[in-house]
PyMOL Python script that loads the backbone (N, CA, C, O; Angstrom):
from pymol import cmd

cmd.read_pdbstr("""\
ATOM      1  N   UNK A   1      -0.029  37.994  17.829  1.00  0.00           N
ATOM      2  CA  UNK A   1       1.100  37.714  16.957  1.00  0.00           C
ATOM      3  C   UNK A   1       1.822  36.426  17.382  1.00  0.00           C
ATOM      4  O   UNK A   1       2.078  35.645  16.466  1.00  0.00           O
ATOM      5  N   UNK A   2       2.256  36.020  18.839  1.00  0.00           N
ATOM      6  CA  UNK A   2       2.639  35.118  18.940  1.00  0.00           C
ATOM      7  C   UNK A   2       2.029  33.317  18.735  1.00  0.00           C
ATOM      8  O   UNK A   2       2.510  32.213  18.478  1.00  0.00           O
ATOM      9  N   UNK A   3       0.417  34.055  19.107  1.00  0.00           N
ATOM     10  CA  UNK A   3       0.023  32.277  18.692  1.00  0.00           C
ATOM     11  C   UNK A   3       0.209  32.729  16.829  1.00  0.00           C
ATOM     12  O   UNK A   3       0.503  31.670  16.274  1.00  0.00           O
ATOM     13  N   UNK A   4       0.164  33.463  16.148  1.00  0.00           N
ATOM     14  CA  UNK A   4       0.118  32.801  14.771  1.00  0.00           C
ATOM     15  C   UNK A   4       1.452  32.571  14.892  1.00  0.00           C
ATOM     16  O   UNK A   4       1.592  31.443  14.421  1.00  0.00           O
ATOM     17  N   UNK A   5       2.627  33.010  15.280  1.00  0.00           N
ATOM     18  CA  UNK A   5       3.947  32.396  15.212  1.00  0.00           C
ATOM     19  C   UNK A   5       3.676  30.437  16.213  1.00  0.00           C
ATOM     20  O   UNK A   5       3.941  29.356  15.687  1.00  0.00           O
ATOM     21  N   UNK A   6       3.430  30.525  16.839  1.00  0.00           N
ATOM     22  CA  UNK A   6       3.297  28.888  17.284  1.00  0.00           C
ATOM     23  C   UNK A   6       1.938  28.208  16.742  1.00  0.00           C
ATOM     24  O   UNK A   6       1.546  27.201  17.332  1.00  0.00           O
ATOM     25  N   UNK A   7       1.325  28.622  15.835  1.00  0.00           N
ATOM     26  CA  UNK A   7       0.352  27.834  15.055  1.00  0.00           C
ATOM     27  C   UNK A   7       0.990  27.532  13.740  1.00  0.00           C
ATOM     28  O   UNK A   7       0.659  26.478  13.197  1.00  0.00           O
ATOM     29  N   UNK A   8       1.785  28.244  13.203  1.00  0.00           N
ATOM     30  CA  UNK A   8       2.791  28.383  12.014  1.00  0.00           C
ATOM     31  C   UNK A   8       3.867  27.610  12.348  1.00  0.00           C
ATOM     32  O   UNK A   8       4.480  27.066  11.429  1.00  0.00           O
ATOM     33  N   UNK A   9       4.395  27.372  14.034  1.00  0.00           N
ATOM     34  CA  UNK A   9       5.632  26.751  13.952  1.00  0.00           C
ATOM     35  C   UNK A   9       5.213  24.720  14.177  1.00  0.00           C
ATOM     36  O   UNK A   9       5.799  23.680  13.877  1.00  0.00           O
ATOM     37  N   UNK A  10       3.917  25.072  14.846  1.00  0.00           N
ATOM     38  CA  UNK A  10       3.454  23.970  15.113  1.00  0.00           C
ATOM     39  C   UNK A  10       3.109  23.489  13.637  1.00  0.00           C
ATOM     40  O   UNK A  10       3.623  22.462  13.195  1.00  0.00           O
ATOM     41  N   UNK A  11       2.232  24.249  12.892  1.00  0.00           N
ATOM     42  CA  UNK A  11       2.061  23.211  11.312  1.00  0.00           C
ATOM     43  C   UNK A  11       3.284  23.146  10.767  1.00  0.00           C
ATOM     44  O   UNK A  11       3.404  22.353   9.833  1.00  0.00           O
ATOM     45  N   UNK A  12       4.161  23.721  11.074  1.00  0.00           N
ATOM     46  CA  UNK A  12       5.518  22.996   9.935  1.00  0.00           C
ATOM     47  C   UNK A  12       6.546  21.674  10.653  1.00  0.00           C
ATOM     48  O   UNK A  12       7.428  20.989  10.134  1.00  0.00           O
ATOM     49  N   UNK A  13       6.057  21.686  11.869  1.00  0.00           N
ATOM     50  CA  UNK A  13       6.244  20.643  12.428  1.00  0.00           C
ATOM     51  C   UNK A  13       5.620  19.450  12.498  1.00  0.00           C
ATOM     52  O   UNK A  13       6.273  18.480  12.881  1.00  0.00           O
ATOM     53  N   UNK A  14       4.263  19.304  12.147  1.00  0.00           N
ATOM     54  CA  UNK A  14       3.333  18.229  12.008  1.00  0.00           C
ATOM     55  C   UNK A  14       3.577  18.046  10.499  1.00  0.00           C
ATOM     56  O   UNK A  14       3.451  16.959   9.936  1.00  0.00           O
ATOM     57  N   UNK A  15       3.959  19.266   9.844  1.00  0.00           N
ATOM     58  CA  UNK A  15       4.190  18.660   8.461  1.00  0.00           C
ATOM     59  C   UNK A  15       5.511  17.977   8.359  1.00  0.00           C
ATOM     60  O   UNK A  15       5.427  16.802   8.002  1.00  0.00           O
ATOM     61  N   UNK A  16       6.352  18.294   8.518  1.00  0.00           N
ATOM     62  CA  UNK A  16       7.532  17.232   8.713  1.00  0.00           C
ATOM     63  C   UNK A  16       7.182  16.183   8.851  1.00  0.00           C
ATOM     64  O   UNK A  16       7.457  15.356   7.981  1.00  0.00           O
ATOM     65  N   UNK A  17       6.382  15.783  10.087  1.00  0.00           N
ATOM     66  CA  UNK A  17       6.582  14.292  10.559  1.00  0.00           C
ATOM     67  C   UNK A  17       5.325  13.687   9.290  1.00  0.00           C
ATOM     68  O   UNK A  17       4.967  12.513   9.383  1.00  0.00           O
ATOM     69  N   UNK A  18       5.023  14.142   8.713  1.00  0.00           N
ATOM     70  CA  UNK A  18       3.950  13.415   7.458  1.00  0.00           C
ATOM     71  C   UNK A  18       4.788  13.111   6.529  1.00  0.00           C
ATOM     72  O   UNK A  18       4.578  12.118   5.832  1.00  0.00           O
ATOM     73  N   UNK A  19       6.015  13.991   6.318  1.00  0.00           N
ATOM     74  CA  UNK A  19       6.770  13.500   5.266  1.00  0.00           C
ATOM     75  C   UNK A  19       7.733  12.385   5.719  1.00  0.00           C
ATOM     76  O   UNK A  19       8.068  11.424   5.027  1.00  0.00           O
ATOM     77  N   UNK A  20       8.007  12.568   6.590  1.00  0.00           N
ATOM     78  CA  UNK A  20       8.845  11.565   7.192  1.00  0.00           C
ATOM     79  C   UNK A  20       8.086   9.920   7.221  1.00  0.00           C
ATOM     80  O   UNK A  20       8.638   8.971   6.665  1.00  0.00           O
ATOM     81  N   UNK A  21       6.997   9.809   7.822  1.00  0.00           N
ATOM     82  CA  UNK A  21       5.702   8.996   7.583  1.00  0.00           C
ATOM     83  C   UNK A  21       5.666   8.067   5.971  1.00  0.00           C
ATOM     84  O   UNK A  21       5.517   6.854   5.824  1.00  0.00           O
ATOM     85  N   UNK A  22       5.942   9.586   4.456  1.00  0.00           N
ATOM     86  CA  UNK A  22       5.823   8.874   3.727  1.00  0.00           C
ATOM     87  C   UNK A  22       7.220   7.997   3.160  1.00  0.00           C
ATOM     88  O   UNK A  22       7.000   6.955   2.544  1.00  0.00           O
ATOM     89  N   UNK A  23       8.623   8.427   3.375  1.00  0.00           N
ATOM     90  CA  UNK A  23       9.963   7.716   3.309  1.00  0.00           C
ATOM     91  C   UNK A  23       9.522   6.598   4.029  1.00  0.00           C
ATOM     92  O   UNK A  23       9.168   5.722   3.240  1.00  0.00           O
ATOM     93  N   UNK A  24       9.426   6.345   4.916  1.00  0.00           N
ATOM     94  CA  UNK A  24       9.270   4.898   6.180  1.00  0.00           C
ATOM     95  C   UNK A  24       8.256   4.363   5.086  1.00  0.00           C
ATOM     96  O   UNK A  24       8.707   3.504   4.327  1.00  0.00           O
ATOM     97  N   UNK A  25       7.250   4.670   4.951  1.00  0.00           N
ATOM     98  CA  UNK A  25       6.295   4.171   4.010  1.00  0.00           C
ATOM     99  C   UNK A  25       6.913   3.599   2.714  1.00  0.00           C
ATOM    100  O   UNK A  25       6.576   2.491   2.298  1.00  0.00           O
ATOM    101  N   UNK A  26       7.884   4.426   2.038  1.00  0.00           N
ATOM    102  CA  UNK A  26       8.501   3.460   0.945  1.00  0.00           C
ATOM    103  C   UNK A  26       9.412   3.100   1.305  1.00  0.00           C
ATOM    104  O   UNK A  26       9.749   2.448   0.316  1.00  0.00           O
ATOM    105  N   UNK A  27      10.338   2.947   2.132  1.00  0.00           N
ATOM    106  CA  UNK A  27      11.215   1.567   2.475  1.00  0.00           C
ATOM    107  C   UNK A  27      10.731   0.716   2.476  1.00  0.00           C
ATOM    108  O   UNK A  27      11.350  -0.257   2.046  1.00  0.00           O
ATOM    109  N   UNK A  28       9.167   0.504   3.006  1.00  0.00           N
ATOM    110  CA  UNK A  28       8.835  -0.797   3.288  1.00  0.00           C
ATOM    111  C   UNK A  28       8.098  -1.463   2.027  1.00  0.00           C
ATOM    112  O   UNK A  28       7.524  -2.549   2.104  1.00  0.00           O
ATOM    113  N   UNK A  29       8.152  -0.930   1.221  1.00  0.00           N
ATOM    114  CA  UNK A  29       8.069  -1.502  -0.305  1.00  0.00           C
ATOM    115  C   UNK A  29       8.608  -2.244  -0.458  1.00  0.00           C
ATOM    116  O   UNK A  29       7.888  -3.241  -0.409  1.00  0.00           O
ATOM    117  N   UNK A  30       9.973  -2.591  -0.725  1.00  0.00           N
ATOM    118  CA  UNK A  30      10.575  -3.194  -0.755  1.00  0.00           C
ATOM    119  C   UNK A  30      10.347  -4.943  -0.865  1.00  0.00           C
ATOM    120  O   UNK A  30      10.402  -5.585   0.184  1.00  0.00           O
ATOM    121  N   UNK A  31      10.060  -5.750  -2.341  1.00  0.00           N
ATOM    122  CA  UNK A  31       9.750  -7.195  -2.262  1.00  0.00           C
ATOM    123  C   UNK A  31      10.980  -8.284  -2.263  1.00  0.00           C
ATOM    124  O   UNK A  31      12.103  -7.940  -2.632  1.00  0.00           O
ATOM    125  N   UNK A  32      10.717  -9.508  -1.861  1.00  0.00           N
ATOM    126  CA  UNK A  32      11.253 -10.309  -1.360  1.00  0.00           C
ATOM    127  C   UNK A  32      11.174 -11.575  -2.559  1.00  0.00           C
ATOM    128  O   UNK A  32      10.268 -12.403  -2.655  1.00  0.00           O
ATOM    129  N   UNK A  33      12.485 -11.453  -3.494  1.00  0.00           N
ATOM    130  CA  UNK A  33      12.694 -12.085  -4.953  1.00  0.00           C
ATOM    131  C   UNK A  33      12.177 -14.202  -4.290  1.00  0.00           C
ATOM    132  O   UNK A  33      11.594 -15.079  -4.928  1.00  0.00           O
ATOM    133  N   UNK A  34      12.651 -14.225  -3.091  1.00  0.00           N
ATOM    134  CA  UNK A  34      12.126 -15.853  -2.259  1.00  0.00           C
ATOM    135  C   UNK A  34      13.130 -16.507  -2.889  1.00  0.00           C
ATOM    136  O   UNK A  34      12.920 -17.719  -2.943  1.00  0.00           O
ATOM    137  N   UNK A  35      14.461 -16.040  -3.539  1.00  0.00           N
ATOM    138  CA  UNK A  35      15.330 -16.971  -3.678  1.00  0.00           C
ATOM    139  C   UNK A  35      16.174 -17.757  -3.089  1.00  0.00           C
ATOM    140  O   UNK A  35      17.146 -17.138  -2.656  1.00  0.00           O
ATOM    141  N   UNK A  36      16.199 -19.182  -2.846  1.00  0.00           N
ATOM    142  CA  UNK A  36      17.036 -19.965  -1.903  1.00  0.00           C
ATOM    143  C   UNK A  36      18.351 -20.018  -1.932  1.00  0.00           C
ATOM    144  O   UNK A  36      19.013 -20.032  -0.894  1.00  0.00           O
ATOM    145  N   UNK A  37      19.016 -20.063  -3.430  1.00  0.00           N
ATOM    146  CA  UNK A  37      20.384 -19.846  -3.462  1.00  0.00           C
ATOM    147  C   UNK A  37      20.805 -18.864  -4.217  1.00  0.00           C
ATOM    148  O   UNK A  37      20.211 -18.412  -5.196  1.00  0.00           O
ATOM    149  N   UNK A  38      21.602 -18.591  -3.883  1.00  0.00           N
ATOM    150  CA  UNK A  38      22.853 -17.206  -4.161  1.00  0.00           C
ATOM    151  C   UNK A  38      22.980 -17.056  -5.840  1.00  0.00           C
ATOM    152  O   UNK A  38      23.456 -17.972  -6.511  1.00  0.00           O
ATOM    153  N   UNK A  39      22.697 -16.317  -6.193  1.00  0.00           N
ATOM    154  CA  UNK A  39      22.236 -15.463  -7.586  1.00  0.00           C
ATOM    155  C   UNK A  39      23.903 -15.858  -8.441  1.00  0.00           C
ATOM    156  O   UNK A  39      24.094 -16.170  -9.616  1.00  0.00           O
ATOM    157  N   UNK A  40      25.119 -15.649  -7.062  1.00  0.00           N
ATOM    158  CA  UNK A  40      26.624 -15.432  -7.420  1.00  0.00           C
ATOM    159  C   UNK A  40      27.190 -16.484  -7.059  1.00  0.00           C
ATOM    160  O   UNK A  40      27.646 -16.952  -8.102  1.00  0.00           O
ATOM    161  N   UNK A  41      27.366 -16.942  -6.488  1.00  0.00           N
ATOM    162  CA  UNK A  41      28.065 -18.709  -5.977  1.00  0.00           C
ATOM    163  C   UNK A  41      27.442 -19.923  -6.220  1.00  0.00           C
ATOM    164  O   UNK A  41      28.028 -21.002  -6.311  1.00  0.00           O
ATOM    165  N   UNK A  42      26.009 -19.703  -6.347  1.00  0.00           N
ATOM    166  CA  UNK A  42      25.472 -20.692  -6.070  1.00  0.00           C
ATOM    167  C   UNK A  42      24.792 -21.490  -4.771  1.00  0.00           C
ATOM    168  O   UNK A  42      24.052 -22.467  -4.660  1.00  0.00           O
ATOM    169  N   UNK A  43      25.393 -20.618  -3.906  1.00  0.00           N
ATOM    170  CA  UNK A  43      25.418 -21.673  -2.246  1.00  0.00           C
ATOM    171  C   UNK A  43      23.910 -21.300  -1.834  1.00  0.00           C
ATOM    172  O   UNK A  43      23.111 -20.622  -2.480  1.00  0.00           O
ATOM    173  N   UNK A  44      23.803 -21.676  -1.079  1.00  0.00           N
ATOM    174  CA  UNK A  44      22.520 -21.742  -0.289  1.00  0.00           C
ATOM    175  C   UNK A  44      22.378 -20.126   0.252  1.00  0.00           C
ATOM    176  O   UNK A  44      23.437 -19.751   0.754  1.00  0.00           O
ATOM    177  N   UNK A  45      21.346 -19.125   0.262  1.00  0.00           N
ATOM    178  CA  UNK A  45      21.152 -17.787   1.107  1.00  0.00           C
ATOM    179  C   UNK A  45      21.717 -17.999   2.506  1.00  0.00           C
ATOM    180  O   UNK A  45      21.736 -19.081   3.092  1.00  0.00           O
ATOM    181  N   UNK A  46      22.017 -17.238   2.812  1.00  0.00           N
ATOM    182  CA  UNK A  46      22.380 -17.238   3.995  1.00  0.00           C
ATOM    183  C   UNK A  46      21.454 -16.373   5.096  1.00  0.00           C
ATOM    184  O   UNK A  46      21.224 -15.284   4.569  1.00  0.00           O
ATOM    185  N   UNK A  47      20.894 -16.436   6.299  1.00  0.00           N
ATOM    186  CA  UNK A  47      20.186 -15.700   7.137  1.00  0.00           C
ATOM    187  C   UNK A  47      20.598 -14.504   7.104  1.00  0.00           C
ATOM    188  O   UNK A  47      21.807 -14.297   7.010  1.00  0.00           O
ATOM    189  N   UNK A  48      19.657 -13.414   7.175  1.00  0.00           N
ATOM    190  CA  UNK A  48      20.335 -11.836   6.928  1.00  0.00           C
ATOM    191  C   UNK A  48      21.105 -11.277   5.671  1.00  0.00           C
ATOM    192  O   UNK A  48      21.493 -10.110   5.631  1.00  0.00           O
ATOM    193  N   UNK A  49      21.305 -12.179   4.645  1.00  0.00           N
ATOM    194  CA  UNK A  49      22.529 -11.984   3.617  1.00  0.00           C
ATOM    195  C   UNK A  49      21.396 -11.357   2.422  1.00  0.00           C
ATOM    196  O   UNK A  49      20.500 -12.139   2.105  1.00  0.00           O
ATOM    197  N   UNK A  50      21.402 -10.305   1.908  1.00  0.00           N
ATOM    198  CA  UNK A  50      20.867  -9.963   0.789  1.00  0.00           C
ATOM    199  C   UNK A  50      21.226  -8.753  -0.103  1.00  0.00           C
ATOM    200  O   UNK A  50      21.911  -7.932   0.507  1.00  0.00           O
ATOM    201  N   UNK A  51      21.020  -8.506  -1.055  1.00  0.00           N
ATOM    202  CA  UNK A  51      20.928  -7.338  -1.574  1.00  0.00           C
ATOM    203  C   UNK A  51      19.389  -6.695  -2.314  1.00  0.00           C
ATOM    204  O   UNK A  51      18.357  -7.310  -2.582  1.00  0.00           O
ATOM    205  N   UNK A  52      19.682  -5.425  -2.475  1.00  0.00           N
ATOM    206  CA  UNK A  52      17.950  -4.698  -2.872  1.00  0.00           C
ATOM    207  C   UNK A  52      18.488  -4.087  -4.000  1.00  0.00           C
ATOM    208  O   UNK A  52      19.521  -3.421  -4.053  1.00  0.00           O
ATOM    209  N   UNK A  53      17.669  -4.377  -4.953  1.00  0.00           N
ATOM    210  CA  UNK A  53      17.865  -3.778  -6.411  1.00  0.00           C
ATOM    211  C   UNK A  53      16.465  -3.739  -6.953  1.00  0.00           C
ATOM    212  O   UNK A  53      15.596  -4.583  -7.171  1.00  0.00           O
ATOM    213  N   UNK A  54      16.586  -2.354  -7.096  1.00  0.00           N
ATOM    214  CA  UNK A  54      14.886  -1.297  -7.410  1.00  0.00           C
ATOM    215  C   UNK A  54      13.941  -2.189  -7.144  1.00  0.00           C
ATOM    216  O   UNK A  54      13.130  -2.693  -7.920  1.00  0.00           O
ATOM    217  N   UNK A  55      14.129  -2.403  -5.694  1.00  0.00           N
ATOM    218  CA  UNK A  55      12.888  -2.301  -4.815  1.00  0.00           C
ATOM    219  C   UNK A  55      12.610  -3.986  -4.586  1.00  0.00           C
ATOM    220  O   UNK A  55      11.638  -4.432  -3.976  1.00  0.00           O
ATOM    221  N   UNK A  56      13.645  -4.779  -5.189  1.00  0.00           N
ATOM    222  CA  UNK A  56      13.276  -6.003  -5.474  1.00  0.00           C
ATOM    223  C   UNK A  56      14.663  -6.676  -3.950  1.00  0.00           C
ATOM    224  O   UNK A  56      15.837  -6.321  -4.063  1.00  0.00           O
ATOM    225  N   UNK A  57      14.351  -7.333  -3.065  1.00  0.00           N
ATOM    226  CA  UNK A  57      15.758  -8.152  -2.242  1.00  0.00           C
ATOM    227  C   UNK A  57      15.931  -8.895  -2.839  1.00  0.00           C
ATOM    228  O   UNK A  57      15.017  -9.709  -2.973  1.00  0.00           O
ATOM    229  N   UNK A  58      16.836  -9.047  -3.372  1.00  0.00           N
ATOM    230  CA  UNK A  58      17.596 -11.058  -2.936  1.00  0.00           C
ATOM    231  C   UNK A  58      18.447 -11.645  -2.445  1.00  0.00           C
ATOM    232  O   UNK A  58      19.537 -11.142  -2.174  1.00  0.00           O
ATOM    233  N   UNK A  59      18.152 -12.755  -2.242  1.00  0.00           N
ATOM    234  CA  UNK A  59      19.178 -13.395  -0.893  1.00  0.00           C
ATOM    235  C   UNK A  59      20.125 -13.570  -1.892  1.00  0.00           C
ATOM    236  O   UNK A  59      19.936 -13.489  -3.106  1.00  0.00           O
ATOM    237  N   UNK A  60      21.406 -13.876  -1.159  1.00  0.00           N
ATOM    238  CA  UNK A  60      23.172 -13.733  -0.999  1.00  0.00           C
ATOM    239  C   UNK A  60      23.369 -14.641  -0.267  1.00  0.00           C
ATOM    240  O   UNK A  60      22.454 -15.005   0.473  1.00  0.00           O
ATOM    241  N   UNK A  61      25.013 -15.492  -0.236  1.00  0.00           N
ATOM    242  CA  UNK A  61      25.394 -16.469   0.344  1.00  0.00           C
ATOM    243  C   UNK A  61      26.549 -15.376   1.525  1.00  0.00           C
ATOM    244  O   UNK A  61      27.281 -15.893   2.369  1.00  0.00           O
ATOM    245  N   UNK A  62      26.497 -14.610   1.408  1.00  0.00           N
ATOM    246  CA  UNK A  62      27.772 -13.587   1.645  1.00  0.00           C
ATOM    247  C   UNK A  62      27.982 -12.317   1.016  1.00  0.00           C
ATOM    248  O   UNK A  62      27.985 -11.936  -0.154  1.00  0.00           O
ATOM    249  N   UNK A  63      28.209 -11.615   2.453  1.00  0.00           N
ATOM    250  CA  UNK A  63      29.149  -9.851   1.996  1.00  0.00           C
ATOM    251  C   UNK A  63      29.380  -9.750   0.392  1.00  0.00           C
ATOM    252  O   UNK A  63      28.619  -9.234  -0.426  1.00  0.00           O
ATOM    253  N   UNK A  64      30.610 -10.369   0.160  1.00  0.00           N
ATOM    254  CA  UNK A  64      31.085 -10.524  -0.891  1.00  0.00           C
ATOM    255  C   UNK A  64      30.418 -10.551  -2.451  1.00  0.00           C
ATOM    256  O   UNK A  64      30.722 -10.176  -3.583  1.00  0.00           O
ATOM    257  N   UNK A  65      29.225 -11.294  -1.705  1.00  0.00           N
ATOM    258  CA  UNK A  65      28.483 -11.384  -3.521  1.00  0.00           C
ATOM    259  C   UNK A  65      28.066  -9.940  -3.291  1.00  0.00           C
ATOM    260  O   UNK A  65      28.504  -9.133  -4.111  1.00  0.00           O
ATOM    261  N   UNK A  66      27.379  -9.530  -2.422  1.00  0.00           N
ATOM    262  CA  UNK A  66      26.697  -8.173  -2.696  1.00  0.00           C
ATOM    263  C   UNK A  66      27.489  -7.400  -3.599  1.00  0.00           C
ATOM    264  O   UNK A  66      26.672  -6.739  -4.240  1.00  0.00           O
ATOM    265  N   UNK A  67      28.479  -7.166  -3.939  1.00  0.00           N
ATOM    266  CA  UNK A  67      28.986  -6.499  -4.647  1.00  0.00           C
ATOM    267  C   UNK A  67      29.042  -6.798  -5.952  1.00  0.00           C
ATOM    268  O   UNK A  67      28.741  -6.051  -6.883  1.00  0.00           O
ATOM    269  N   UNK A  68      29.492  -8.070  -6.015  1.00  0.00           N
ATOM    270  CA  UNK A  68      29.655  -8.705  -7.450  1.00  0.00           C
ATOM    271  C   UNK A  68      28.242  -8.567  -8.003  1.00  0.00           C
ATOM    272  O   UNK A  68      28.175  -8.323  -9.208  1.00  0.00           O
ATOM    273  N   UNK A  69      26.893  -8.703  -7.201  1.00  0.00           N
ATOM    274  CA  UNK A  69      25.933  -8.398  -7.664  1.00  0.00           C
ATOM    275  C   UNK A  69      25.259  -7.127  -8.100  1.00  0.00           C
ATOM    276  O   UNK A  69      24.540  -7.121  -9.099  1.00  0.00           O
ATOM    277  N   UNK A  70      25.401  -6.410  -7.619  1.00  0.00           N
ATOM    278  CA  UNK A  70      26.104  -4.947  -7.823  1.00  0.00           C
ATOM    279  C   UNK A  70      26.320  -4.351  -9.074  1.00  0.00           C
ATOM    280  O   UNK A  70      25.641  -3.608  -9.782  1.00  0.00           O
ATOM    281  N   UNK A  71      27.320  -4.806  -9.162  1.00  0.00           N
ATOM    282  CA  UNK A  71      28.129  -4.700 -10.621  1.00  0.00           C
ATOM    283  C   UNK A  71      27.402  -5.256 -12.164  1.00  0.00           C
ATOM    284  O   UNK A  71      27.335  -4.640 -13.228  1.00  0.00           O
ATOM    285  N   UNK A  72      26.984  -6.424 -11.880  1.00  0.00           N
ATOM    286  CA  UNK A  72      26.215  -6.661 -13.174  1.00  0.00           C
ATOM    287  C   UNK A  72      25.149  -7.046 -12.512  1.00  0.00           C
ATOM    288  O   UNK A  72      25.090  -8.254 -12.284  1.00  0.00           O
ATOM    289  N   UNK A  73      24.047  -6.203 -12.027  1.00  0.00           N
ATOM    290  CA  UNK A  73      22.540  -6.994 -11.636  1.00  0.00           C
ATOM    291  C   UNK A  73      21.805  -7.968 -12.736  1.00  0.00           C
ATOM    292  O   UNK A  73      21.240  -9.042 -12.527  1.00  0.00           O
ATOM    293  N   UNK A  74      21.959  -7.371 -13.782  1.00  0.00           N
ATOM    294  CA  UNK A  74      20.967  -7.979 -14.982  1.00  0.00           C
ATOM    295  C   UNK A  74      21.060  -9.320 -14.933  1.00  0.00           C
ATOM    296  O   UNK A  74      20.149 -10.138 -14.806  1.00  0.00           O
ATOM    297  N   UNK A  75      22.727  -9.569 -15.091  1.00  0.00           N
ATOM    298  CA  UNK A  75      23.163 -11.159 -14.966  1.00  0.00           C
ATOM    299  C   UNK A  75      22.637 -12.013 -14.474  1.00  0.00           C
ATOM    300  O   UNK A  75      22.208 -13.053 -14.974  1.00  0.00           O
ATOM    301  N   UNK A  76      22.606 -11.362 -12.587  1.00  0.00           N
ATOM    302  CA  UNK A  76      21.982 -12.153 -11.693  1.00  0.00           C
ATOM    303  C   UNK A  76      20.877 -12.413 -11.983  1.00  0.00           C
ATOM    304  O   UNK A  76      20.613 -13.611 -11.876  1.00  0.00           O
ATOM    305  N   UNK A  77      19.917 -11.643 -12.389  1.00  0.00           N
ATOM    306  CA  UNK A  77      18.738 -11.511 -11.992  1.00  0.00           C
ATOM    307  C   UNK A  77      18.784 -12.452 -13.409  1.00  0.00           C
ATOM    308  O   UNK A  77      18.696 -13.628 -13.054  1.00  0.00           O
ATOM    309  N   UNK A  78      18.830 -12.408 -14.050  1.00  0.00           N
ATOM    310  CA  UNK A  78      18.711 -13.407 -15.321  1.00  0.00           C
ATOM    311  C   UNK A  78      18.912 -14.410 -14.979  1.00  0.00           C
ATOM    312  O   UNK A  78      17.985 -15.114 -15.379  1.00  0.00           O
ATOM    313  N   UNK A  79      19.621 -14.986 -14.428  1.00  0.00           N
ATOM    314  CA  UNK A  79      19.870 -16.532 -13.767  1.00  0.00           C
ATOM    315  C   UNK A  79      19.249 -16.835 -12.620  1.00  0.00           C
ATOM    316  O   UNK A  79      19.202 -18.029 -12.323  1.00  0.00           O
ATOM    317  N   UNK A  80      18.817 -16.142 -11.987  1.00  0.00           N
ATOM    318  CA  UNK A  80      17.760 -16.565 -11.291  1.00  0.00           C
ATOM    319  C   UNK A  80      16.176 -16.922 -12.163  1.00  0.00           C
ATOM    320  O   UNK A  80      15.546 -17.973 -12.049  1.00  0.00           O
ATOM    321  N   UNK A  81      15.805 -15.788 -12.985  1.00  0.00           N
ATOM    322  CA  UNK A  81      14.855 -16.192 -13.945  1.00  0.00           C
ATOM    323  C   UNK A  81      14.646 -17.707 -14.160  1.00  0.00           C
ATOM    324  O   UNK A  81      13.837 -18.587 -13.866  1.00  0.00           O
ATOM    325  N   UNK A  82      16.030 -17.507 -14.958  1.00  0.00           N
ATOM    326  CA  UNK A  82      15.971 -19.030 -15.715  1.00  0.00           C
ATOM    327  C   UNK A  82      16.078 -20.136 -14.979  1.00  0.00           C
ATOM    328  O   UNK A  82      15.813 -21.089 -15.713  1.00  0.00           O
ATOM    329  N   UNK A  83      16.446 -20.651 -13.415  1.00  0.00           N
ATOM    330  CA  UNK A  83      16.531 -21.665 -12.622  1.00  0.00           C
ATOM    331  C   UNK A  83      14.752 -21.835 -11.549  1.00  0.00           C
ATOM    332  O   UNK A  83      14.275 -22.730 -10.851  1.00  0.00           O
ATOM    333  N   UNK A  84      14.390 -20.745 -11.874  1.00  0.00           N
ATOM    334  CA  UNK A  84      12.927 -20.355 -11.500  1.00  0.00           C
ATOM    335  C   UNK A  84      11.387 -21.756 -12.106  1.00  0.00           C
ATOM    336  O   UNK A  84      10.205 -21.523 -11.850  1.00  0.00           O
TER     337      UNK A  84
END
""", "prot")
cmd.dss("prot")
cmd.show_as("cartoon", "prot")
cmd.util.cbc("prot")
cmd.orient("prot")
């Protein structure tokens, strides 16, 4: 009785870490829009500065835009289109 209790506790534990496996797996989906300047100001990206919108990053000049980008993505992402 006890190994089927630690063969049972052991597979629900190896199953966990498979699911866990597949989340890490889609974070790293995640593509990289390669835009140089800021979707919202205009300014140049800044190192580290971005936002992710369904699955897509784009660089940001600053904190600040992230939000404004946020708020109306379509916009951005439309003006980036068109300077493309």
């Amino acid at each position: 009785m006890k190994r089927i209790m630690l063969l049972t506790l052991l597979f629900a534990m190896l199953a966990s870490v498979g699911v866990t496996a597949t989340a890490a797996e889609k974070e790293t989906a995640v593509v990289d829009f390669g835009n140089t300047f800021c979707p919202v100001m205009g300014a140049p990206v800044a190192d580290g500065q971005f936002v992710v919108y369904e699955g897509v990053r784009y660089g940001i000049c600053c904190p600040g835009c992230k939000e404004a980008f946020l708020k109306d993505p379509a916009k951005y992402i439309a003006q980036l289109k068109d300077n493309m």
